[in-house]
N, C-alpha and C positions, 0 to 999 in steps of 0.2 A: 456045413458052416453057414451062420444066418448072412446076410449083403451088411448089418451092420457090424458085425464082427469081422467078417473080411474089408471094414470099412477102414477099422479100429487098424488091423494088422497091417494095413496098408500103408506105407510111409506116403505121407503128402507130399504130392512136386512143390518145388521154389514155386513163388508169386515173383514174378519179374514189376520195376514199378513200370508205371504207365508209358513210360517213354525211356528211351535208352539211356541212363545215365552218364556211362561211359562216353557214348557219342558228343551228349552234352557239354561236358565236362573237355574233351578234346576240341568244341567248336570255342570254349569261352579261352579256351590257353591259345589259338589260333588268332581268338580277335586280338588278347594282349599282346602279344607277341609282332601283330601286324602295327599296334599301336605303338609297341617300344622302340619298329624299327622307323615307325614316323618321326617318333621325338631324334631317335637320331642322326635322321637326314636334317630334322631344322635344327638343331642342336650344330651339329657340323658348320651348316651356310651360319652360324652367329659367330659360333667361333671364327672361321674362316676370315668375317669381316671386320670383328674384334679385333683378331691378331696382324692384321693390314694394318686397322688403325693406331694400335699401340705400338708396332714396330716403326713405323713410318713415321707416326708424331710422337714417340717417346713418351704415350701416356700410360701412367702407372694400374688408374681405374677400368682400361678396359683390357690392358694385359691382365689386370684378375678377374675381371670378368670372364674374359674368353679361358681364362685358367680352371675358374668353378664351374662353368659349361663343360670343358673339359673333362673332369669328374661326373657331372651329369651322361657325357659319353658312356664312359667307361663302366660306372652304374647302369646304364643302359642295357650295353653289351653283359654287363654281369647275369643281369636279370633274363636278361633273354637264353642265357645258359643254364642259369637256374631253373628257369620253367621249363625248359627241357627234359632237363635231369628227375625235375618233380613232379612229371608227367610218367613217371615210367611205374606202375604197379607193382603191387606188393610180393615180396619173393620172400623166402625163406628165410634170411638174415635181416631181414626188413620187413614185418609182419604187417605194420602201418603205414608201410610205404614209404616216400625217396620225399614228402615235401616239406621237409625242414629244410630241404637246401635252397628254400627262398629265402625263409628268415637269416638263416646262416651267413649268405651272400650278403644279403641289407645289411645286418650289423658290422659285418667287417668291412664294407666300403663306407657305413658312420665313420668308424674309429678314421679310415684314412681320411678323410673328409675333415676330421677334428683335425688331426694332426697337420696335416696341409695347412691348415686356416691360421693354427698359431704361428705355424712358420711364416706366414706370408704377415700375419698383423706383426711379429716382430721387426721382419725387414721395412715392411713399409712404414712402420714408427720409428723406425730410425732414420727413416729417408727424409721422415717430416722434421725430424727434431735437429739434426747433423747435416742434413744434405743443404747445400746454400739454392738459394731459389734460381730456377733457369729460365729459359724462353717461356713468356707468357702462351698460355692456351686459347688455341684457335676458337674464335668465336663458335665457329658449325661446329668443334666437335664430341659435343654433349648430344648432337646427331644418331649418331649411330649407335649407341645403349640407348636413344629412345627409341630407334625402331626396333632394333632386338626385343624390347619390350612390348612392344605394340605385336611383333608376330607370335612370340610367346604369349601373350595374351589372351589372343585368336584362337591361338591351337586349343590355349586352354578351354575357351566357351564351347570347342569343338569336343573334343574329347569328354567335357562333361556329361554335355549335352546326351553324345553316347552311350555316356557308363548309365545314365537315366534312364536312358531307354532299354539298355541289353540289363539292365538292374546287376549291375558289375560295378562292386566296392573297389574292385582293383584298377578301372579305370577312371572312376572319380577319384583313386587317390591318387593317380597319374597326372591327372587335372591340375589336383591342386600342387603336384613340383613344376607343372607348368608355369601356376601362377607366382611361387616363391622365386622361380628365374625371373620372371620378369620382372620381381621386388627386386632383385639384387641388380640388374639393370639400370632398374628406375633410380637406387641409390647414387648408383656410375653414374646418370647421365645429369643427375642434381651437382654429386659432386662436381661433376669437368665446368656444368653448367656456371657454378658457383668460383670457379676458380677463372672463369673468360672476365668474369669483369672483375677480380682481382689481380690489378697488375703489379707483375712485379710478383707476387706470392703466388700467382699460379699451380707450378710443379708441388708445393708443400701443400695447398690444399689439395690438388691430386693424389699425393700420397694418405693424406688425411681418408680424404673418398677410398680409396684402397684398403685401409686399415677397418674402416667401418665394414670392406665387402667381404673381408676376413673374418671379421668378430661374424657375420652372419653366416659364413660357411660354417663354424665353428657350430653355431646353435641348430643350422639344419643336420649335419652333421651327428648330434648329439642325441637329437630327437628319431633319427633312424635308427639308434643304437639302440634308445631304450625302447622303442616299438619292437623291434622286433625279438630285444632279448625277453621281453614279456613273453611274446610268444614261445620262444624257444622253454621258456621256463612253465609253457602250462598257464597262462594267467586265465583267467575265467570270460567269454567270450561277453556282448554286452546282453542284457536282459532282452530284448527281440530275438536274438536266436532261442534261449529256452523256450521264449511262448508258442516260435512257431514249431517247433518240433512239439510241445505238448498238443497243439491246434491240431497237428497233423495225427500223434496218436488217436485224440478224441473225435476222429472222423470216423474207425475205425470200429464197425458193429461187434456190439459184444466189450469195448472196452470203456470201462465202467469208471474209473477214476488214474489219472497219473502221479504218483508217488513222487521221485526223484529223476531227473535230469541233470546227464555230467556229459557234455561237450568238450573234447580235444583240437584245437588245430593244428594241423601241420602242414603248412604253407597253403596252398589250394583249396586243399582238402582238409576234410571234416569228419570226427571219427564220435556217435552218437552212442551214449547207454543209457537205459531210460527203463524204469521200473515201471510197468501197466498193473493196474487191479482188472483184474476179472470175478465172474460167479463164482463162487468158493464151492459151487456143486459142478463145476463142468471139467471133462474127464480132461485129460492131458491133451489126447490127439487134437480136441477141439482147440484147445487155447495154443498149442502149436501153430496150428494156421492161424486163428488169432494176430501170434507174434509175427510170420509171414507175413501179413499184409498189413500189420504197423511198422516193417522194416522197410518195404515196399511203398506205403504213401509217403514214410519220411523221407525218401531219395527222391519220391516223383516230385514232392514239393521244394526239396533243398536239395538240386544236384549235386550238390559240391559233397555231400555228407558219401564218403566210401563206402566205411563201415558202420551196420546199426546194431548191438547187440543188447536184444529183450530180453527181460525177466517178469518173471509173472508172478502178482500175488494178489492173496484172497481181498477180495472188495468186501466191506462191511458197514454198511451205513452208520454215519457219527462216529467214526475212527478217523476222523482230520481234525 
């Protein structure tokens, strides 16, 4: 038997990509996870001092403030069980894997998010409209939703800054519920602000400020919902992920043209299929490894991508 025929007969080993993905992929769920449990240590101390102030001066705008912080908890804690659970690999009954249970999480703590918000803008408009006006509002205590805002803030430049640099979409979008808290703060501490030099109507405009922090739970809320049921539903990922997965086939010697690109999310993770042209004169075993090491640069380049499965068709010049 000739070396190229025992070459031919010889299955080729896997191409492992350049660097561990799995490893990868378990440091970047370590950073988030290290960041969700940040947000919930500062998260905690706002509520904490939110709930001082609203219990002790009777104010309506930062008992929902520290109400919707609250939720940002619990959201917290969701997600951090989430990425748990959608760190766990592919098994028999789950061929794709466990990471819808991020999106999953996110949308059903939208819907409570929504539903909380109209409950709370209902009661607090009727507190404006029916409730007779009480003790005027303490000059200071538009105070403390401004610092909650000001710390929120903070975290937020921090966390960005982060996700910048670890080039993690999941922590610039962490970023930015930093900075939507601190919007909802900034609201509180306008409204208290705005009701200290309203004497006498005070309490109504604190409810008023409440009402407004509700309508905005409602639309954060809403916007988790439909994010992530996009996802759950398959929506089409944006136009930079295609490129860079085609960039990464046509690295790949011997592959001559990229056809079609169809990307899946699921949660974390990223599941790639991707038609390559090759020479329409080279035998199978060749374009085998071929696909091998286009399955292999597209993981070294996009960790996140689990699965790559290639197909291979003939190249033929002026067939595009």
């Amino acid at each position: 038997m000739s070396n190229s025929a025992a070459a031919v007969e010889t299955f080729p080993e896997p191409v492992a990509p350049q660097h561990d993905a799995d490893r990868v992929r378990q440091q970047r769920a370590r950073e988030l996870m290290r960041v969700a449990w940040i947000g919930i240590a500062l998260r905690t101390g706002v509520i904490a001092m939110e709930l001082v102030g609203g219990v002790l001066l009777g104010y309506s705008a930062l008992l929902v403030d520290a109400f919707s912080s609250a939720f940002d908890v619990v959201a917290s804690l969701a997600i951090v069980a989430a990425i748990h659970l959608a760190a766990r690999p592919p098994d028999d009954e789950h061929p794709f894997g466990h990471g819808r249970f991020e999106p999953l999480a996110g949308m059903q703590l939208g819907l409570l998010v929504c539903v909380a918000g109209v409950w709370v803008f209902i009661q607090q408009l009727r507190g404006a409209v029916a409730g007779p006006p009480a003790a005027d509002i303490r000059p200071w205590a538009w105070c403390l939703p401004a610092g909650a805002a000001a710390v929120l803030e903070i975290s937020a430049r921090i966390v960005r800054r982060i996700g910048r640099r670890e080039e993690s979409t999941a922590m610039i979008a962490e970023a930015y519920h930093y900075r939507i808290d601190a919007g909802t703060s900034v609201i509180a501490a306008v409204g208290l602000f705005t009701a200290s030099v309203l004497p006498g109507q005070g309490q109504r405009v604190d409810h008023i400020s409440a009402a407004v922090l509700a309508i905005a739970m409602v639309g954060l809320g809403t916007i988790a919902v439909i994010q992530n049921f996009h996802q759950v539903l398959d929506r089409a990922p944006d136009d930079d992920h295609f490129q860079r997965v085609r960039t990464s086939a046509l690295r790949v010697a011997g592959v001559l043209g990229v056809e079609k690109v169809r990307i899946q999310h699921a949660g974390p993770d990223a599941h790639v299929d991707i038609d390559i042209e090759v020479d329409p004169a080279m035998n199978v075993a060749d374009a085998h490894v071929i696909t091998q090491h286009v399955r292999a640069q597209i993981q070294s380049d996009w960790p996140a991508v689990r699965e790559v499965v290639v197909h291979v068709e003939p190249y033929f010049a002026g067939d595009h």
